[in-house]
C-alpha positions in Angstrom: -226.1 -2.0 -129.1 -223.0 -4.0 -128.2 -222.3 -6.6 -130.5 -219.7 -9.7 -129.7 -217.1 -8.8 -131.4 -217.4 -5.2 -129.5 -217.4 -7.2 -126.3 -214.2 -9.5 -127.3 -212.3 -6.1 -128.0 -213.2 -4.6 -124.7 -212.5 -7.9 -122.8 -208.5 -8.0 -124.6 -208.4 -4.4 -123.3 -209.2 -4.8 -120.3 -207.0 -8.2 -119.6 -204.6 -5.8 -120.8 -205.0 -3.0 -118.5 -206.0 -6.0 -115.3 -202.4 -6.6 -115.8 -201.4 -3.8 -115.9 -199.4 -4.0 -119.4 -200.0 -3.0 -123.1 -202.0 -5.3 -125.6 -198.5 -5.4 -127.2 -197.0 -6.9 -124.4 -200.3 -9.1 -123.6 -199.7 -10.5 -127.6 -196.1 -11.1 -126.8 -196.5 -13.3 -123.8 -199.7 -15.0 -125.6 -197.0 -15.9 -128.5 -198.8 -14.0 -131.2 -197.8 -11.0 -133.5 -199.0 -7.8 -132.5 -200.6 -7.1 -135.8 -203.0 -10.4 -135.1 -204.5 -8.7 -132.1 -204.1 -5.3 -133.2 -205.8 -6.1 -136.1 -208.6 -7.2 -134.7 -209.1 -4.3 -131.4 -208.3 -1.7 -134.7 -211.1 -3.3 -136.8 -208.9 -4.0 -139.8 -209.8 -7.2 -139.3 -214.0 -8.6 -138.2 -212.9 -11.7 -136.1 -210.5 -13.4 -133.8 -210.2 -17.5 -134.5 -211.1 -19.4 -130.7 -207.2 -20.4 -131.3 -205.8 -16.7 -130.8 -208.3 -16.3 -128.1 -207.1 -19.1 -126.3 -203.5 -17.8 -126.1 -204.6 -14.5 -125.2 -206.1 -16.8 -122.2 -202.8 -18.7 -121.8 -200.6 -15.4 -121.7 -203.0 -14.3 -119.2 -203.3 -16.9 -117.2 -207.1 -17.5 -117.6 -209.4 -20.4 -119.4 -211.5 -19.4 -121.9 -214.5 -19.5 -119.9 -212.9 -17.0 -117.4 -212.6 -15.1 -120.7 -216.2 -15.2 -121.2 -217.4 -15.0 -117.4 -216.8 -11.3 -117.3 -219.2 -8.1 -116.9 -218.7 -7.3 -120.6 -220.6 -9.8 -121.7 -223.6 -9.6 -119.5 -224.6 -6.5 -122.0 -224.2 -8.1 -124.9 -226.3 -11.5 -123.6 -228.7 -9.2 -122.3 -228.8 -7.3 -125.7 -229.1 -10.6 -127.4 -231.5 -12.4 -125.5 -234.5 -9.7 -125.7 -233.4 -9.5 -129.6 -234.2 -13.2 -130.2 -237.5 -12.9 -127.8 -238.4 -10.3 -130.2 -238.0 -12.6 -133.5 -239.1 -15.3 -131.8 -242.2 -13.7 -131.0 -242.4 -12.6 -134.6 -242.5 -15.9 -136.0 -245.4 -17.6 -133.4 
């Protein structure tokens, strides 16, 4: 099962690889420190604040809903929309 925090990773990757540059070079022209993004894609570190996501946006020259209106996501909504069907359905 995909979680979110699966799908963020994979959607920095591929912004990465749309652009045809590194995730260090995507943190660079976002203004952050590699180790913020790395840290996060590596799993040293659980989350990414909206704020870093929103200068990975600006480096790339995407809003954050263009961040979030990609085909990585559609798995993990799917995923997470039969799982609260399920509890909800539990709880009637």
């Amino acid at each position: 099962m995909i979680t979110l925090t699966n799908a963020v990773k994979q959607r920095i990757i591929n912004l990465a690889d749309m652009q045809n540059i590194t995730v260090h070079r995507l943190a660079l022209n976002s203004g952050l420190a590699y180790s913020t993004i790395s840290s996060f894609i590596n799993g040293k570190c659980d989350s990414v604040t909206l704020t870093t996501l929103l200068h990975i946006c600006e480096g790339s020259g995407i809003g954050l809903k263009d961040f979030f209106d990609d085909p990585v996501f559609d798995t993990f909504n799917k995923t997470h929309k039969k799982k609260a069907s399920v509890q909800n359905q539990k709880h009637i």
